[in-house]
DSSP file (Angstrom, degrees, kcal/mol; ACC not computed):
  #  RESIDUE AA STRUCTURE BP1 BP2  ACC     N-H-->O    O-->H-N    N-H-->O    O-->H-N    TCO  KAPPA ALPHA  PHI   PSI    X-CA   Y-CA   Z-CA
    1    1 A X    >>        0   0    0      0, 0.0     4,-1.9     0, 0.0     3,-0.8   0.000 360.0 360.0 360.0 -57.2    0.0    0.0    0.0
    2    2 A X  H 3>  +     0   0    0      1,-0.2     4,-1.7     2,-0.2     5,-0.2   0.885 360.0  56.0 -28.2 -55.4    2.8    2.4    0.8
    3    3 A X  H 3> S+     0   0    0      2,-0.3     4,-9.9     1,-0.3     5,-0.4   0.896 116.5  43.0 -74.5 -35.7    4.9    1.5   -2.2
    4    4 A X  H <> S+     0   0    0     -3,-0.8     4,-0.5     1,-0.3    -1,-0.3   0.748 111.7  52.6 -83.0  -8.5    1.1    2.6   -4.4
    5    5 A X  H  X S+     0   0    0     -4,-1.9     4,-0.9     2,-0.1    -1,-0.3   0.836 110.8  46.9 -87.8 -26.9    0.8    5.5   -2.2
    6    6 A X  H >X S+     0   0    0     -4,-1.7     4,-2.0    -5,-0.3     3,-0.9   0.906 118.2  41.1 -87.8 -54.3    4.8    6.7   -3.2
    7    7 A X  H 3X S+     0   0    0     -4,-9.9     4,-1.1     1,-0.2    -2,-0.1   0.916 108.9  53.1 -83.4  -4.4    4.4    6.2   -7.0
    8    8 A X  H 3< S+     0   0    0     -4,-0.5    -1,-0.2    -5,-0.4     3,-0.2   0.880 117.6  43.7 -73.9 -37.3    1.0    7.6   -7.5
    9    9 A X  H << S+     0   0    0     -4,-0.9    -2,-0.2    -3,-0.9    -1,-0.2   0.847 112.2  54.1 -77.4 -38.5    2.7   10.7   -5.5
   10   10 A X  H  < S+     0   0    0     -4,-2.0    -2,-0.2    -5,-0.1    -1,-0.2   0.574  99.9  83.0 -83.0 -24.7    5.7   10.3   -7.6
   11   11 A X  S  < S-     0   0    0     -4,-1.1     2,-0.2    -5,-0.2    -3,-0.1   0.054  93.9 -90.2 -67.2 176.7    3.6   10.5  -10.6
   12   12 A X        -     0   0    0      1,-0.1     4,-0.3     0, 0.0    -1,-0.2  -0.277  27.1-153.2 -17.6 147.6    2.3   13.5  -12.6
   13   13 A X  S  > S+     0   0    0     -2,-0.2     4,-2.5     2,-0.1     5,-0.1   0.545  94.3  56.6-118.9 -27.1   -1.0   14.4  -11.2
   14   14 A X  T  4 S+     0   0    0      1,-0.3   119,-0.4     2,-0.3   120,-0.2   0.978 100.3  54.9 -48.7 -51.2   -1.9   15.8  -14.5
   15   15 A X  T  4 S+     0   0    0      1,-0.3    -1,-0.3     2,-0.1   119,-0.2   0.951 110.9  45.7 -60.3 -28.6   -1.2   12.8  -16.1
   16   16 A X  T  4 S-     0   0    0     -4,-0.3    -1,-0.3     1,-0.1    -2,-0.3   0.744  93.4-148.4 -76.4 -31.3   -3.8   11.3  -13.5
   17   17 A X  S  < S+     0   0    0     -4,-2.5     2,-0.3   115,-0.1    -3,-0.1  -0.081  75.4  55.0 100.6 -20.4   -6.1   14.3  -14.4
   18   18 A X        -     0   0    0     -5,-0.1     4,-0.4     1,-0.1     3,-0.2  -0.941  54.4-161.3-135.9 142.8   -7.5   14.0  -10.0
   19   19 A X  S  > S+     0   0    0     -2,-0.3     4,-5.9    53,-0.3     5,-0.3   0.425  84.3  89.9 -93.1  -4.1   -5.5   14.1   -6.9
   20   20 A X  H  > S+     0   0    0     52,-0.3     4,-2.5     1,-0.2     5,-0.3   0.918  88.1  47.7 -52.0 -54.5   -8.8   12.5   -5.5
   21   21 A X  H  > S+     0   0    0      1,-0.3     4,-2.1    -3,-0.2    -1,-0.2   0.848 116.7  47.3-103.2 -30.3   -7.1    8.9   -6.4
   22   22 A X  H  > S+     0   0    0     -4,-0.4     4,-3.0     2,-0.2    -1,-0.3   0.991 110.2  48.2 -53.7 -59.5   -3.7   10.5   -4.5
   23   23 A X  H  X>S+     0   0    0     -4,-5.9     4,-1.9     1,-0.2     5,-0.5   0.993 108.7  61.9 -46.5 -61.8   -5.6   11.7   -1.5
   24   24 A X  H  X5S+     0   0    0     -4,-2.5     4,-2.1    -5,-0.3     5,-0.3   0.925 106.3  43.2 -19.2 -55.5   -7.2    8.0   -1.5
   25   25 A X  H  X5S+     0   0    0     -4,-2.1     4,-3.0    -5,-0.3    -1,-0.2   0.941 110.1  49.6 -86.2 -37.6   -4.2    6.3   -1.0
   26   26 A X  H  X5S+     0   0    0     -4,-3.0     4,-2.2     2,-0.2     5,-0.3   0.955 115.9  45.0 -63.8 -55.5   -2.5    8.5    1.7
   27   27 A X  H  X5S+     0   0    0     -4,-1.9     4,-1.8     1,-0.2     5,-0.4   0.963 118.6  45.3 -46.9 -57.4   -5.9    8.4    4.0
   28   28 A X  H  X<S+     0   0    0     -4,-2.1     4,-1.9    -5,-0.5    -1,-0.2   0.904 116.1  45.3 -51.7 -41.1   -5.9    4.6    3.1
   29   29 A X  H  X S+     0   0    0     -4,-3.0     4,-2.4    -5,-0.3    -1,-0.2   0.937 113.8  51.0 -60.4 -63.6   -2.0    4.6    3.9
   30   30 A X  H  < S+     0   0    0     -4,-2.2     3,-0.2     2,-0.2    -2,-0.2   0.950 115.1  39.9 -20.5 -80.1   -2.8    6.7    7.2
   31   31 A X  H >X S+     0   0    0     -4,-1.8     3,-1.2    -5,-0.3     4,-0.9   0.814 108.3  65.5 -47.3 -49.6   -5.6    4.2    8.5
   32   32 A X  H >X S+     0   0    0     -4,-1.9     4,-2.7    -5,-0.4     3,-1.0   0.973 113.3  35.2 -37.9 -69.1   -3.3    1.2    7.3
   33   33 A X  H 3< S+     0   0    0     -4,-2.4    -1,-0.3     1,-0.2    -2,-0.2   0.201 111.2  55.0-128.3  67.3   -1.2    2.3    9.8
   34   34 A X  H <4 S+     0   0    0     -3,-1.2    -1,-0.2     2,-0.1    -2,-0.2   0.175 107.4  57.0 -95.9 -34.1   -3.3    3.6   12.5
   35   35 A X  H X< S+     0   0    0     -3,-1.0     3,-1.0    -4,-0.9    -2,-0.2   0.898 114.1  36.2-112.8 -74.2   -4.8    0.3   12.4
   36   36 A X  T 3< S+     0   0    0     -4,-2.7    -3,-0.1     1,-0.3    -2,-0.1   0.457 124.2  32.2 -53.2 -20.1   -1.3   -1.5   13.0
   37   37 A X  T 3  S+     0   0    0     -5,-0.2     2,-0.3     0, 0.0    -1,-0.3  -0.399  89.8  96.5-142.7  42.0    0.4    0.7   15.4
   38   38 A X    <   -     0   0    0     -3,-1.0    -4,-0.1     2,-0.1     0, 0.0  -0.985  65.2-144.3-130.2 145.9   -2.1    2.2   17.5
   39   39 A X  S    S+     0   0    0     -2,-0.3     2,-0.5     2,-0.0    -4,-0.1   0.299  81.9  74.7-112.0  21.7   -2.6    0.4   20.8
   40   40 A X        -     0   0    0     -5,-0.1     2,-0.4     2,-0.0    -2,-0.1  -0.978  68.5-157.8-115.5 126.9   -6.8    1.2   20.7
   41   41 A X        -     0   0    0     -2,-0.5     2,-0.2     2,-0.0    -6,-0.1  -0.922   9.6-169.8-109.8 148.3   -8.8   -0.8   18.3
   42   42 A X        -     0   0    0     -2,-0.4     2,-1.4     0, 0.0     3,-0.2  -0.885  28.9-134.7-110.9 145.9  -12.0    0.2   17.0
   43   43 A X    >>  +     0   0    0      1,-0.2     3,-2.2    -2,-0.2     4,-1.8  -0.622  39.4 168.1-105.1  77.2  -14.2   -2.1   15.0
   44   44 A X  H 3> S+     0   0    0     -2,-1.4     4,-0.9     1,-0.3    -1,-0.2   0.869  72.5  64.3 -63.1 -35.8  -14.8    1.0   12.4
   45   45 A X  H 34 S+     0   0    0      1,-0.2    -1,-0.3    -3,-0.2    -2,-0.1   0.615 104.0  48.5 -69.4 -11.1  -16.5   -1.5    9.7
   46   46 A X  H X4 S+     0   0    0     -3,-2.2     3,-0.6     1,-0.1    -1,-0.2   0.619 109.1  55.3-102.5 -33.2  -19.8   -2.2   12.7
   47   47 A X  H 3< S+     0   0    0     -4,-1.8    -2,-0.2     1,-0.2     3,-0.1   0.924 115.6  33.5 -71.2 -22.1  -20.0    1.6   13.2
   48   48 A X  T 3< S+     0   0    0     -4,-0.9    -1,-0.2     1,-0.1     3,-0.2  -0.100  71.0 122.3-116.6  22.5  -20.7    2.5    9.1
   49   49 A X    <   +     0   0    0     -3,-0.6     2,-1.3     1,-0.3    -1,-0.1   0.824  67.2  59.1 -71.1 -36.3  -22.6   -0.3    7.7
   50   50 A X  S    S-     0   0    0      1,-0.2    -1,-0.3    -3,-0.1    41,-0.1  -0.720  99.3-129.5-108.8  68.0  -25.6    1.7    6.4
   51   51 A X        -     0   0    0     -2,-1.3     2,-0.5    -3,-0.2    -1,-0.2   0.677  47.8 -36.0  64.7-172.0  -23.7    4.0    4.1
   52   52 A X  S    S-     0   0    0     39,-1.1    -1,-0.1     1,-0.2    -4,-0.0  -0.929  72.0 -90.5-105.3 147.1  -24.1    7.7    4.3
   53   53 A X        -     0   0    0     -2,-0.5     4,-0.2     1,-0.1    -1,-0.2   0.525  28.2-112.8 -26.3 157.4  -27.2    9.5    4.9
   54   54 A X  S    S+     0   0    0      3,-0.1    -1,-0.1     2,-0.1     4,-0.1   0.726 115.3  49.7 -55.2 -26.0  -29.6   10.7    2.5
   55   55 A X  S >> S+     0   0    0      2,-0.1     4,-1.4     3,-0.1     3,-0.8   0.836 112.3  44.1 -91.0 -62.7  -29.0   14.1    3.1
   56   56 A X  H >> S+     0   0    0      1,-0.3     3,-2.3     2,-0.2     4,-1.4   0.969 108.9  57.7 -70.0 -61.3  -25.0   14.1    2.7
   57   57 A X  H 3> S+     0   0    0      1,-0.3     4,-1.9    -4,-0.2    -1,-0.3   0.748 107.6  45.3 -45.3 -22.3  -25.0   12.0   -0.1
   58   58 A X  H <> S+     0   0    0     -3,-0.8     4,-3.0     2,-0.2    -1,-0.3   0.903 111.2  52.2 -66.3 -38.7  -27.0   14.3   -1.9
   59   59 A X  H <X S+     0   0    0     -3,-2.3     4,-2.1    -4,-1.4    -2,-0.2   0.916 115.5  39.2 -73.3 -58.4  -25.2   17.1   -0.9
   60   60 A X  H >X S+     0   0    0     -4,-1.4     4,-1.2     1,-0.2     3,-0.9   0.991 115.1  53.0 -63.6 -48.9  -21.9   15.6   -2.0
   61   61 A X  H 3< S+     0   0    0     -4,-1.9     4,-0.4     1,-0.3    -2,-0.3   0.791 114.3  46.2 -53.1 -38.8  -23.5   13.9   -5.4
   62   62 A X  H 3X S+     0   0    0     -4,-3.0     4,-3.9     1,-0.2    -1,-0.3   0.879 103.3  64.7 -78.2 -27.5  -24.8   17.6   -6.1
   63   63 A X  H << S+     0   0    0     -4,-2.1    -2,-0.3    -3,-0.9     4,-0.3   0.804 114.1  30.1 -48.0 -41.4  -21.2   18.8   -5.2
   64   64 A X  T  < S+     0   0    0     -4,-1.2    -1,-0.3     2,-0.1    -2,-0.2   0.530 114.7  59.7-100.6  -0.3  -19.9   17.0   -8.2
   65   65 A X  T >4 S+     0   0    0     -4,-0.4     3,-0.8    -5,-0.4    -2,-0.2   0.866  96.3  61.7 -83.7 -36.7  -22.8   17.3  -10.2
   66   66 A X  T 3< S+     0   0    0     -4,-3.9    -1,-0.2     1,-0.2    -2,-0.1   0.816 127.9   3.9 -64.8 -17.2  -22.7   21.3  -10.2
   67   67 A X  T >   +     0   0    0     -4,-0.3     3,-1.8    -5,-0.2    -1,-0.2  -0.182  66.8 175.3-157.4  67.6  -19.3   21.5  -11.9
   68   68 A X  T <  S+     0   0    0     -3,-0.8     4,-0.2     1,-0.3    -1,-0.2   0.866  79.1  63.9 -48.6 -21.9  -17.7   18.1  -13.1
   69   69 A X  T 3  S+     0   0    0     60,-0.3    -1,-0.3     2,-0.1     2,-0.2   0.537  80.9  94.4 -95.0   5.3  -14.7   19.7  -14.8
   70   70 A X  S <  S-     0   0    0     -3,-1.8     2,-2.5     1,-0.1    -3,-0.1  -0.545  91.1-107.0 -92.2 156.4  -13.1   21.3  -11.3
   71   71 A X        -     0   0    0     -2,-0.2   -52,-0.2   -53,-0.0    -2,-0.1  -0.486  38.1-156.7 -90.6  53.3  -10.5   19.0   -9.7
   72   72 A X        -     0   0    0     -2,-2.5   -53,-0.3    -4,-0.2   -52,-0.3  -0.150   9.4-149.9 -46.2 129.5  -12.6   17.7   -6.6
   73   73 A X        -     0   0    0      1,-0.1     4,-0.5   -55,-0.1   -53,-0.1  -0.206  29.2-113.1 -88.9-162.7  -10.0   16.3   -3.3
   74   74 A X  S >> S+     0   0    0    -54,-0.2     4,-1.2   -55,-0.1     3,-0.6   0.865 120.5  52.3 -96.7 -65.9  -10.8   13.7   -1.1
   75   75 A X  T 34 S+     0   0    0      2,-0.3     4,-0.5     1,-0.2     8,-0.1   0.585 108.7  54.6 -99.2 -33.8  -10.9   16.5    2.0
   76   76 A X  T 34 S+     0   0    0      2,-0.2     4,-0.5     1,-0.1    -1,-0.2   0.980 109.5  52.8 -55.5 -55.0  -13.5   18.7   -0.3
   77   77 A X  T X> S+     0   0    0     -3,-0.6     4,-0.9    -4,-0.5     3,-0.6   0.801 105.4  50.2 -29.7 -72.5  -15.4   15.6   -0.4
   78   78 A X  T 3<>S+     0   0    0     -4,-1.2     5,-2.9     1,-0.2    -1,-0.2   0.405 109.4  43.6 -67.3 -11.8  -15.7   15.0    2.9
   79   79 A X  T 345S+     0   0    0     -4,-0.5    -1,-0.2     3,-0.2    -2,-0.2   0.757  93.6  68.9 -86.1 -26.9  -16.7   17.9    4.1
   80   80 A X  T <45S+     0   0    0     -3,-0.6    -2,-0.2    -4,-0.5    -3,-0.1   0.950 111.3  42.0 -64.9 -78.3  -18.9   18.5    2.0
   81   81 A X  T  <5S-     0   0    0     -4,-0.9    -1,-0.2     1,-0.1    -2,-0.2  -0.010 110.7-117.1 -32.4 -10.0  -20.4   15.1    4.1
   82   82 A X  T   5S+     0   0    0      1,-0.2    -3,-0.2   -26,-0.1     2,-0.2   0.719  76.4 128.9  60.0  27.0  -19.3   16.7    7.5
   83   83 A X  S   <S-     0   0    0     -5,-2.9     2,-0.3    -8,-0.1    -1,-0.2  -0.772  70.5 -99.4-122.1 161.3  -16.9   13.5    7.7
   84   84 A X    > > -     0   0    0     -2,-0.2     3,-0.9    -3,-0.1     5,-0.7  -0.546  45.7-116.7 -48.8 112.6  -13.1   12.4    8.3
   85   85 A X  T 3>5S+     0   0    0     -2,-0.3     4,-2.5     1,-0.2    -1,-0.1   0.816 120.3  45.6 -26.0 -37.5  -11.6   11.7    4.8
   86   86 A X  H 3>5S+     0   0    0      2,-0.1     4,-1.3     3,-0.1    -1,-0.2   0.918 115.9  46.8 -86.0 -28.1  -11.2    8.0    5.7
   87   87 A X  H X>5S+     0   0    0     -3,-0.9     4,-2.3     2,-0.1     3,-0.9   0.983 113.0  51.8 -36.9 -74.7  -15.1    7.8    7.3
   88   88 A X  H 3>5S+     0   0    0     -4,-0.5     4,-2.5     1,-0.3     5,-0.5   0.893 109.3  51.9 -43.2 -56.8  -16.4    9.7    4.1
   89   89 A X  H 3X<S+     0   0    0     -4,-2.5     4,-1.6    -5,-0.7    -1,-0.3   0.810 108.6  43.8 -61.6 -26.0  -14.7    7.1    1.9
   90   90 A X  H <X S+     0   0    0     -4,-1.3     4,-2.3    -3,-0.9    -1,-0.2   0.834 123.0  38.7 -60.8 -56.6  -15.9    3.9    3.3
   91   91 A X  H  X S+     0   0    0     -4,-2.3     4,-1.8     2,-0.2   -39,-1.1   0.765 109.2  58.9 -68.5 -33.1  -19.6    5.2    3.5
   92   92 A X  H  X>S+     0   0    0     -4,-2.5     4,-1.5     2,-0.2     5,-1.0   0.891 114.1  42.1 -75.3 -63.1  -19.3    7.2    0.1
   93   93 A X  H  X5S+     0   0    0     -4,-1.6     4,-1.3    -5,-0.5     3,-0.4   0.932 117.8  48.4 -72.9 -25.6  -18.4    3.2   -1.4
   94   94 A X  H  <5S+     0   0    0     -4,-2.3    -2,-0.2     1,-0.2    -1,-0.2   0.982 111.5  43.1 -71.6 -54.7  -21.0    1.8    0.6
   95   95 A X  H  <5S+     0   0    0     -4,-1.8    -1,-0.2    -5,-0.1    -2,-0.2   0.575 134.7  20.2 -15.1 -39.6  -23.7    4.2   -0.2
   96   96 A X  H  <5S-     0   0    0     -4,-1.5    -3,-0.2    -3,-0.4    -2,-0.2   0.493  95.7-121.4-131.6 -19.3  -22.7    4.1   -4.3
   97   97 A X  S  <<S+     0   0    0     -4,-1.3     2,-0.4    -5,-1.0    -4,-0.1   0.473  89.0  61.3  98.4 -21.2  -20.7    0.8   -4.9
   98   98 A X  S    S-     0   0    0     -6,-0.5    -1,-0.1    -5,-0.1    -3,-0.0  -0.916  90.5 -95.9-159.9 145.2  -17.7    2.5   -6.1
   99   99 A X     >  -     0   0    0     -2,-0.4     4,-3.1     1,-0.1     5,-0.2   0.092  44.5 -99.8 -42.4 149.4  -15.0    5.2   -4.5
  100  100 A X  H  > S+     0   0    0    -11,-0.2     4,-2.7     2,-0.2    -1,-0.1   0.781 124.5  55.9 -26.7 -44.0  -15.4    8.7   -5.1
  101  101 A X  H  > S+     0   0    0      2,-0.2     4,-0.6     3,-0.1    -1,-0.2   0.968 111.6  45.2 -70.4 -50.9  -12.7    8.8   -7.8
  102  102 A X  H >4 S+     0   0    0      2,-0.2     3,-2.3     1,-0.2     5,-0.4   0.997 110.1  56.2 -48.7 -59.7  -14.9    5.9  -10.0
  103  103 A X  H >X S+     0   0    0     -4,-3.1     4,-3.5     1,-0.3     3,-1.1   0.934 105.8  48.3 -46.6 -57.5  -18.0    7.7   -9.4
  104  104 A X  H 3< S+     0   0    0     -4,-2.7    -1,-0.3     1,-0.3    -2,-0.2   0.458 118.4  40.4 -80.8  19.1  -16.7   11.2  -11.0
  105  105 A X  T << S+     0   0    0     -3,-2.3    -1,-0.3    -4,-0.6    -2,-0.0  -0.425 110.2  53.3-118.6  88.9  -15.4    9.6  -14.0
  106  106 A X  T <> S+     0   0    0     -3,-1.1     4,-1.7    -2,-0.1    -2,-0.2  -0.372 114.7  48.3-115.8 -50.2  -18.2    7.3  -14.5
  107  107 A X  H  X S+     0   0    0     -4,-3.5     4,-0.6    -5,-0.4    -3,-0.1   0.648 111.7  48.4 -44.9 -34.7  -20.0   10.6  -14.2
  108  108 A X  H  > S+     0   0    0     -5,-0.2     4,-1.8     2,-0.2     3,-0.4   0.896 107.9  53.0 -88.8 -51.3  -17.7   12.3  -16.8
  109  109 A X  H  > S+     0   0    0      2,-0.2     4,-0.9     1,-0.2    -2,-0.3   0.557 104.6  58.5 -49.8 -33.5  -18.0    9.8  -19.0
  110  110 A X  H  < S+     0   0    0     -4,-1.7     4,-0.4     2,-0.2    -1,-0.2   0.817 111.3  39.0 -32.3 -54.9  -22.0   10.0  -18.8
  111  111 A X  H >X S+     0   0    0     -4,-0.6     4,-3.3    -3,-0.4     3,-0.7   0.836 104.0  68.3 -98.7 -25.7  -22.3   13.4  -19.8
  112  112 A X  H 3X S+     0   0    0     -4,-1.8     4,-3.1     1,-0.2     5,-0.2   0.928 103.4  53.6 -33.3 -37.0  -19.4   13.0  -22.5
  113  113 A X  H 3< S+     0   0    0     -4,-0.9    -1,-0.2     2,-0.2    -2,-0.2   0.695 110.6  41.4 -80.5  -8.4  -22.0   10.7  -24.3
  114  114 A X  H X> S+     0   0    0     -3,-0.7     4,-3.4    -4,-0.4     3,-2.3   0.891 114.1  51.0 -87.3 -47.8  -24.5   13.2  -24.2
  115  115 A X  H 3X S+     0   0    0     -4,-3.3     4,-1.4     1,-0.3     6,-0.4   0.898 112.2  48.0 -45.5 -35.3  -22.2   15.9  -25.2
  116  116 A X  H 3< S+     0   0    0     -4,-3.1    -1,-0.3    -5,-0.3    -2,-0.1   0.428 114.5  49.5 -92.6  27.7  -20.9   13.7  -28.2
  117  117 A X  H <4 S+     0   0    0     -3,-2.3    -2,-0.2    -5,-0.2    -1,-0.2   0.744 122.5  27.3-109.7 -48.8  -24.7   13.0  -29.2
  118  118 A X  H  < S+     0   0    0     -4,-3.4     2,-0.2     2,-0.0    -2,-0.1   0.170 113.8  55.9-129.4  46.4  -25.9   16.3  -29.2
  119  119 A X     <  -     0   0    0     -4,-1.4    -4,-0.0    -5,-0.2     0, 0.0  -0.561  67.4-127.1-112.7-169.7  -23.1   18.6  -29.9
  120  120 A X        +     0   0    0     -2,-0.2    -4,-0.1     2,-0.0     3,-0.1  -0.320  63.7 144.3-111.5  27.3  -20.2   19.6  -32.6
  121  121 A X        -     0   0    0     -6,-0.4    -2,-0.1     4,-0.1     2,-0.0  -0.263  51.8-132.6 -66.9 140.5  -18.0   19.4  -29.7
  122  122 A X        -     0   0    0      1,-0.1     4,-0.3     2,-0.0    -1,-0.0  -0.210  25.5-111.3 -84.2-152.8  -14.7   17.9  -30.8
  123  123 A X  S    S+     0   0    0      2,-0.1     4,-0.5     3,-0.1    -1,-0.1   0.477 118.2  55.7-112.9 -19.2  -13.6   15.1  -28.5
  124  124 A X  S  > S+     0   0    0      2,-0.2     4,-1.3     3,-0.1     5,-0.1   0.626 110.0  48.6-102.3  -5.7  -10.4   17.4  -27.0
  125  125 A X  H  > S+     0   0    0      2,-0.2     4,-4.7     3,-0.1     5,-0.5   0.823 115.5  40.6 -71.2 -55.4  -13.1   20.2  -26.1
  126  126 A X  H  > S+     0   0    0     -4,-0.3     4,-2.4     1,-0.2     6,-0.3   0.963 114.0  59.3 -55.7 -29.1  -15.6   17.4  -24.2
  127  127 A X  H  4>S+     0   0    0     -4,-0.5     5,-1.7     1,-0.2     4,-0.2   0.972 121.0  23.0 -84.8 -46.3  -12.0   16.0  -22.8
  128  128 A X  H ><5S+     0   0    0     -4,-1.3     3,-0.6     2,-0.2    -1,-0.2   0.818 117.5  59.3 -76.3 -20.0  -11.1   19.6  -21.0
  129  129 A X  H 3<5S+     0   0    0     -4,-4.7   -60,-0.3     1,-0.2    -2,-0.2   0.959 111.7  50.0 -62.6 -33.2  -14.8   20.9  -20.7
  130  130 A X  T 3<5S-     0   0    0     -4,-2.4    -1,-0.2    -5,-0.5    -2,-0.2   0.348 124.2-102.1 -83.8   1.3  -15.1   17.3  -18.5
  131  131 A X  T < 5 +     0   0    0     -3,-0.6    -3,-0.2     1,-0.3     2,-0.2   0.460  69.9 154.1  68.0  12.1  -12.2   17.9  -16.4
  132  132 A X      < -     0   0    0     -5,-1.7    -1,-0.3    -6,-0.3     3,-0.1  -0.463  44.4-141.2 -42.8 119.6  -10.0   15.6  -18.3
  133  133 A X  S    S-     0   0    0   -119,-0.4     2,-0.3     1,-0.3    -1,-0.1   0.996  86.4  -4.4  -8.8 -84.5   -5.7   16.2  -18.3
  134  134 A X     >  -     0   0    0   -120,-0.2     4,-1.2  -119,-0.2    -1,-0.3  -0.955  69.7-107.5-146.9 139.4   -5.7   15.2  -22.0
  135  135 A X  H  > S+     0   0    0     -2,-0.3     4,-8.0     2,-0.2     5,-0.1   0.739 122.9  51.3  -1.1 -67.2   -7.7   14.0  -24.9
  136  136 A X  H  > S+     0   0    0      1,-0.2     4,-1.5     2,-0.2    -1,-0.2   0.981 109.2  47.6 -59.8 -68.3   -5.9   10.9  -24.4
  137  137 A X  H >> S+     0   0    0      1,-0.2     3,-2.2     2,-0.2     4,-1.7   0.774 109.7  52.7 -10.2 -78.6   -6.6   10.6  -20.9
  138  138 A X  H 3X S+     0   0    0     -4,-1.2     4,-3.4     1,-0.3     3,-0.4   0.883 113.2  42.3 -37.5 -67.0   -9.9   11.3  -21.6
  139  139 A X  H 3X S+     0   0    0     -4,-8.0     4,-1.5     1,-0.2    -1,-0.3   0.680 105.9  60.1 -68.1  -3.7  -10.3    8.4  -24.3
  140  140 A X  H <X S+     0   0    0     -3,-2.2     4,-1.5    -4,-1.5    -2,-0.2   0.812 109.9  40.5 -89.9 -24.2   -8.4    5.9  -22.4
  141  141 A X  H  X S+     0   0    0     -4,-1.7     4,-3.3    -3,-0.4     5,-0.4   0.958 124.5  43.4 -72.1 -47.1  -11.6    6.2  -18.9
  142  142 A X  H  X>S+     0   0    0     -4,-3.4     4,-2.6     1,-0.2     5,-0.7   0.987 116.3  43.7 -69.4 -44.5  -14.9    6.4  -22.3
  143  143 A X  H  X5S+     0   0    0     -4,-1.5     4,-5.5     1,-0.3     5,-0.4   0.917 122.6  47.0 -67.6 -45.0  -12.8    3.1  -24.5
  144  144 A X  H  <5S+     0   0    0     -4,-1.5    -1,-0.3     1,-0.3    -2,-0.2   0.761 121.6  33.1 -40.3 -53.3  -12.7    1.7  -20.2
  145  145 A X  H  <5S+     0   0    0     -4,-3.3    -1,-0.3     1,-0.1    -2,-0.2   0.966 137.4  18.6 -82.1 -47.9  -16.2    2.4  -19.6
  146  146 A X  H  <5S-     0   0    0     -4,-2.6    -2,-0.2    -5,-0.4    -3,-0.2   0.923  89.8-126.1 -71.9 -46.6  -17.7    1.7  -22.9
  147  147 A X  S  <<S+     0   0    0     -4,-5.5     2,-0.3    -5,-0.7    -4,-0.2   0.348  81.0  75.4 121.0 -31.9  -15.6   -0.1  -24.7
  148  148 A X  S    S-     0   0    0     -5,-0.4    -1,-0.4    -6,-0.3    -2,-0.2  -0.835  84.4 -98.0-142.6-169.6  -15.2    1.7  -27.6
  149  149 A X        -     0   0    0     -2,-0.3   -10,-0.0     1,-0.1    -9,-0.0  -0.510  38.7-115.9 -95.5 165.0  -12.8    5.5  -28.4
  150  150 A X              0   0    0      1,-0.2    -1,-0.1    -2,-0.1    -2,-0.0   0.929 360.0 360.0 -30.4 -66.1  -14.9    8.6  -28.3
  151  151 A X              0   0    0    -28,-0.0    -1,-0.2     0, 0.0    -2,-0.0   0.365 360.0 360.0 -30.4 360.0  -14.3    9.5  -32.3
C-alpha cells in the first residue's frame, strides 16, 4: 500500500487528471497504519454499515454534479459530508458501490455521451470541458467504460 501510495505521488497528477485517487491512498496509507500501530482498536467497519445519509449524499453527489470539470479532493469531499476523509470514503463506497474517484469519471464519462450525441463538440473540447488532463486521458476512462474510443 505504501509502495502505491509513493508512486502515485511520484507521478504527474496531470497525467492522472484528479488528486482525489492520491488523496485515496495516503488516507488509506494513514488508516493502514493507525490500524497497526495504534494500541486502541475500533471495530470501524460495525459503526458504518448503512452507508451515508440521505442528506449528505445528496449534498456531496450535487457537489460533483454542479461542476464536473473542477478538480474535486478527497478532504472537499468530505466535508462537503461533514466527515473524516477515511469515514467519508468507506460510507461514500457503501452508499454508491464505487469510490469517489470511480463515481466522478463514471460521471464524466456520462455526460461526454450526451455531449458527443448532441453537440459539434470535438472530443479534445468534451476531454477539457469534463475535467480531463488530455484527450488521451480522456479516451483511455470512455474506450474503459464503454468499450469503444470517443471518435
Amino acid at each position: 500500500m505504501a509502495r502505491m501510495a509513493f508512486d502515485e505521488l511520484q507521478r504527474n497528477t496531470e497525467a492522472t487528471g484528479s488528486n482525489l485517487y492520491a488523496d485515496s491512498l495516503a488516507t488509506l496509507l494513514a488508516v493502514q497504519l493507525l490500524r497497526e500501530y495504534s494500541s486502541h482498536k475500533m471495530p470501524a467497519e460495525k459503526l458504518y454499515v448503512n452507508g451515508l445519509t440521505n442528506k449528505k449524499l445528496a449534498r456531496v453527489l450535487d457537489l460533483i454534479e454542479s461542476d464536473l470539470s473542477e478538480d474535486l479532493s478527497l478532504s472537499i469531499l468530505a466535508n462537503a459530508a461533514g466527515l473524516s476523509e477515511y469515514h467519508f470514503l468507506r460510507m461514500f463506497k457503501q452508499s454508491t458501490g464505487v469510490t469517489p474517484h470511480q463515481y466522478i469519471i463514471n460521471q464524466r464519462i456520462e455526460r461526454a455521451k450526451e455531449l458527443l450525441q448532441k453537440t459539434d463538440m470535438t472530443v479534445t473540447e468534451i476531454a477539457y470541458l469534463l475535467g480531463f488532463s488530455t484527450p488521451a486521458h480522456f479516451t483511455h476512462h470512455f474506450r474503459r467504460k464503454t468499450g469503444v474510443t470517443p471518435s
